[in-house]
C-alpha positions as CSV (number, residue, x, y, z in Angstrom):
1,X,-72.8,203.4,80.1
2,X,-75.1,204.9,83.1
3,X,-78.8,203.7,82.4
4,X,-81.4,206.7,81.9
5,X,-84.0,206.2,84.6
6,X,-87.1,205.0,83.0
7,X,-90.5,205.0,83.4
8,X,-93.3,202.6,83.1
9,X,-96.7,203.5,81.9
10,X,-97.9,200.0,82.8
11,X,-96.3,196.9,84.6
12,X,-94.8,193.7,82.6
13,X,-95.8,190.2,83.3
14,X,-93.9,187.0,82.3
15,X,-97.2,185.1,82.0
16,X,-98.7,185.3,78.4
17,X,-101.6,184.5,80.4
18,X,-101.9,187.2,82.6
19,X,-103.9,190.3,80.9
20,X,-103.5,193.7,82.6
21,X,-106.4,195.6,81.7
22,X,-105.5,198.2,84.1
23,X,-101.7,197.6,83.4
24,X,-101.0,196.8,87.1
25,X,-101.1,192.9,88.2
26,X,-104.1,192.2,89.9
27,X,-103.6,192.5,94.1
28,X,-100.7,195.0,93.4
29,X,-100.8,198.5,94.7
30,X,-98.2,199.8,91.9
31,X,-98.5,203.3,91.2
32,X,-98.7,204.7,87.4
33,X,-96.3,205.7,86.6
34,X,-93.2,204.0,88.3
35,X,-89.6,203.6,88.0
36,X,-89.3,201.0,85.9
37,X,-86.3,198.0,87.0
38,X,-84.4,196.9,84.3
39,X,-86.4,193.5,83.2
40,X,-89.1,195.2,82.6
41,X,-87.6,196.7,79.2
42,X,-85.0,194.0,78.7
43,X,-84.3,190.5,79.0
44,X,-81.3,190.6,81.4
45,X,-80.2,187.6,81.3
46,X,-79.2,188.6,77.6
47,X,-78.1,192.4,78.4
48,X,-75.9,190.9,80.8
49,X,-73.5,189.2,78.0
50,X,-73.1,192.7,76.3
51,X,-70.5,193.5,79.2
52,X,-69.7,190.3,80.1
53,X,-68.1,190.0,76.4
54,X,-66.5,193.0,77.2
55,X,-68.5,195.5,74.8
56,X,-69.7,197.5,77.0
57,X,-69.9,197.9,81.4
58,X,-73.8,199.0,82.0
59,X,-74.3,201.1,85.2
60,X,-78.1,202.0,87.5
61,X,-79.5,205.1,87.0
62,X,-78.5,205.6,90.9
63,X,-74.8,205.3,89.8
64,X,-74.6,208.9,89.7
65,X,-76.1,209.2,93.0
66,X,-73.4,210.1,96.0
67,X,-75.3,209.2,98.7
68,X,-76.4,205.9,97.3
69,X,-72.8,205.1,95.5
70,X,-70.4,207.3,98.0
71,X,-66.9,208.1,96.3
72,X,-63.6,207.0,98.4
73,X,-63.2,209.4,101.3
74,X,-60.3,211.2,99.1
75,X,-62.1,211.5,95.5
76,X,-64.8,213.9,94.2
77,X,-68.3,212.2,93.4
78,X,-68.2,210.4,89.7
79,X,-70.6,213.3,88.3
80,X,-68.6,216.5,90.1
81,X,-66.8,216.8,86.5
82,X,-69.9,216.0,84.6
83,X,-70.5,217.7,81.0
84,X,-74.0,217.7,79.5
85,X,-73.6,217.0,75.6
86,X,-76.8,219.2,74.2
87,X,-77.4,219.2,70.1
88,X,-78.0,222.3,68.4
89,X,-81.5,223.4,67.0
90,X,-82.1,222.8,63.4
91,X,-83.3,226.0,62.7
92,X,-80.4,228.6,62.8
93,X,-82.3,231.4,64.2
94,X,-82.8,231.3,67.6
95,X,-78.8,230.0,69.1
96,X,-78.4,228.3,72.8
97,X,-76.8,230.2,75.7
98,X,-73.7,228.3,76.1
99,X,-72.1,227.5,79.7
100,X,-68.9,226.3,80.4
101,X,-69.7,222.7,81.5
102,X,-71.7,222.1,78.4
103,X,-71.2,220.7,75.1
104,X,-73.5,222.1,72.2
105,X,-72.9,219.5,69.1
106,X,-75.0,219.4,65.3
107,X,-76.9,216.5,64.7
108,X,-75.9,213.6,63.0
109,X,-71.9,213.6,63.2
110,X,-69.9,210.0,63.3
111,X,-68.2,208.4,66.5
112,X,-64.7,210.2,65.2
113,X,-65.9,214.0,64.3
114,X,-67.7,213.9,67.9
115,X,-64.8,212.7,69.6
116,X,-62.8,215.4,68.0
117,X,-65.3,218.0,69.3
118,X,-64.6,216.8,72.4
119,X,-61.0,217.2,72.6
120,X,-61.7,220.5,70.5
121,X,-63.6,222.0,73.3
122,X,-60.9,220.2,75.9
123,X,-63.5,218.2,78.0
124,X,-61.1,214.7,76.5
125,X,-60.9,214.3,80.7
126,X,-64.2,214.7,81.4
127,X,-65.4,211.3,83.2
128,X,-68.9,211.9,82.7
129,X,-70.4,212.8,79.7
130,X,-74.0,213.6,80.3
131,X,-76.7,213.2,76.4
132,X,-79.4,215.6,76.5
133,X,-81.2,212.7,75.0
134,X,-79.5,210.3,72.3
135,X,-82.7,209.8,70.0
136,X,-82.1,210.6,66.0
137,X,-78.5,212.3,66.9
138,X,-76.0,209.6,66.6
139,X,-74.6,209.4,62.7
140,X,-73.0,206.1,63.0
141,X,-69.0,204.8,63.1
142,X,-66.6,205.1,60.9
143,X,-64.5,201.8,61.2
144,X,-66.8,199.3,59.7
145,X,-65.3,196.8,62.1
146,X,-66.9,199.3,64.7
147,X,-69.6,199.2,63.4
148,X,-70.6,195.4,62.8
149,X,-69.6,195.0,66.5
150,X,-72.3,197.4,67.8
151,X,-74.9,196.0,65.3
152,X,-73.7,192.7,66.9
153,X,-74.0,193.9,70.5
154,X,-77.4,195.5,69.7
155,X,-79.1,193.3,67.6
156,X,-77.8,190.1,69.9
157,X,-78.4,191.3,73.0
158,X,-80.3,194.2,73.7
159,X,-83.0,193.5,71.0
160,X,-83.5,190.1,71.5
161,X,-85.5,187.9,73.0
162,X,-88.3,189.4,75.4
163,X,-86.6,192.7,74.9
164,X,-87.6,192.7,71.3
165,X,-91.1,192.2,72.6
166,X,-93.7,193.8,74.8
167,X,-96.5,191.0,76.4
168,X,-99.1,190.6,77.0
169,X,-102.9,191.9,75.6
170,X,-104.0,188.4,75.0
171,X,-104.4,184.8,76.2
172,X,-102.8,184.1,72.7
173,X,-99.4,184.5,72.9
174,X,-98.6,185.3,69.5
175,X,-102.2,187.4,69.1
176,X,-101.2,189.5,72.4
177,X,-97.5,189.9,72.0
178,X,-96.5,193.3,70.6
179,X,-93.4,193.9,68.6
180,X,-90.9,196.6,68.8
181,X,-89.8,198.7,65.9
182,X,-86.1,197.3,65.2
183,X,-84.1,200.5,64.8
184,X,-82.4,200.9,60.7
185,X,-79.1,200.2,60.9
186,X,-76.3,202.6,61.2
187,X,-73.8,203.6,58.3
188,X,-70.3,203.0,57.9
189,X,-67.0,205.0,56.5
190,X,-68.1,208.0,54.9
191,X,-71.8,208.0,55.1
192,X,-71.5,208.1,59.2
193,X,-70.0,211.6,58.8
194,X,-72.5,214.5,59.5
195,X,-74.4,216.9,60.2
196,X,-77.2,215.2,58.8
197,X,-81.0,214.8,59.5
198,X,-81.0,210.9,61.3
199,X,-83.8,208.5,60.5
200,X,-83.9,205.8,63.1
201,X,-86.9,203.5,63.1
202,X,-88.6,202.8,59.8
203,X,-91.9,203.4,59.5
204,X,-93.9,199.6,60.4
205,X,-92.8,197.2,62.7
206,X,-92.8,193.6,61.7
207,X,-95.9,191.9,63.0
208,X,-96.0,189.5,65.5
209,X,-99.7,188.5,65.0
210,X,-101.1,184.5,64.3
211,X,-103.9,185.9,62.0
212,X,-101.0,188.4,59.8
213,X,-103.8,191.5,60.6
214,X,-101.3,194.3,60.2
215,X,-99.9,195.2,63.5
216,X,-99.0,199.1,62.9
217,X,-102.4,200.8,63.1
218,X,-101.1,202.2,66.2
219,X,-97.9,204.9,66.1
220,X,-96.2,202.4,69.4
């Protein structure tokens, strides 16, 4: 899995006691925005056991990149072959132009219908697969052994510890430490077949405050 390049809006600190009014650390000359590195959105000492156990190998955003990652001398660049997985409208009116190194999927289908499309459309050798974006598309896996390992993967490593946090707004840890929305769990066996509309974040986050004031007054 090749990490999308990211963005910060505002740097991260590890010290609950450093406030960032003007989200850079004080004495910094950090532009706004800027590439983000990887500890700023997770704890990487966690992510890191998501491959190490063999789930999953995590890749830069600069994998991709030829002159930064040269192929051997007598193989094509990793992204020569790529093909860029698009999902199709909602609306039926107005249909994509379709080229022949892209992959135009509904919304919503399992892990098994879209790796039939795949092979249906004959890109099964493809080695890079490129999402237009993977937010509300994904319908879930089949194999409920599937699955409870992602959930495990997921809710163990990528959504815990600091990742499942974002700090700091106050010299109270608790009072300054923001929450993330925990995504809703994805279906099994028959309700992970699509197309269907995908829900992925409920609507509140759970609040991380000492005084219990309720934490989702802001759309985060």
């Amino acid at each position: 899995l090749v990490m999308p390049r990211m963005l910060c809006l505002c740097e991260r600190s590890e010290s609950a006691t450093a406030i960032l009014p003007a989200c850079v650390i004080d004495g910094a000359s950090t532009p706004i925005p800027h590439v983000c590195p990887l500890e700023s959105v997770y704890d990487v000492a966690r992510v890191e056991r998501i491959w190490k156990d063999g789930y999953v190998q995590l890749r830069p955003w600069t994998f991709l990149n030829a002159s930064i990652h040269p192929p051997p001398a007598d193989k094509p660049p990793v992204g020569a072959d790529t093909v860029t997985v698009r999902w199709l409208p909602t609306s039926t009116d107005a249909q994509p132009e379709r080229t022949e190194r892209e992959l135009w999927l509904p919304r919503g289908l399992s892990d098994v219908q879209i790796v039939a499309a795949v092979q249906s459309a004959g890109h099964s050798n493809a080695r890079v697969l490129h999402l237009e974006h993977a937010s509300a598309v994904f319908g879930g896996f089949e194999a409920s052994g599937e699955a409870s390992a992602f959930d495990r993967a997921v809710y163990t490593h990528l959504l815990g510890g600091w990742s499942a946090t974002w700090c700091c707004t106050s010299w109270s840890k608790e009072m300054g430490t923001l929450s993330f929305k925990r995504p809703i769990k994805l279906p099994s066996g028959a309700a992970a077949r699509g197309p269907r509309t995908i829900v992925e974040l409920p609507e509140k986050r759970k609040c991380y405050w000492a005084d219990h004031s309720d934490c989702n007054v802001e759309p985060w």
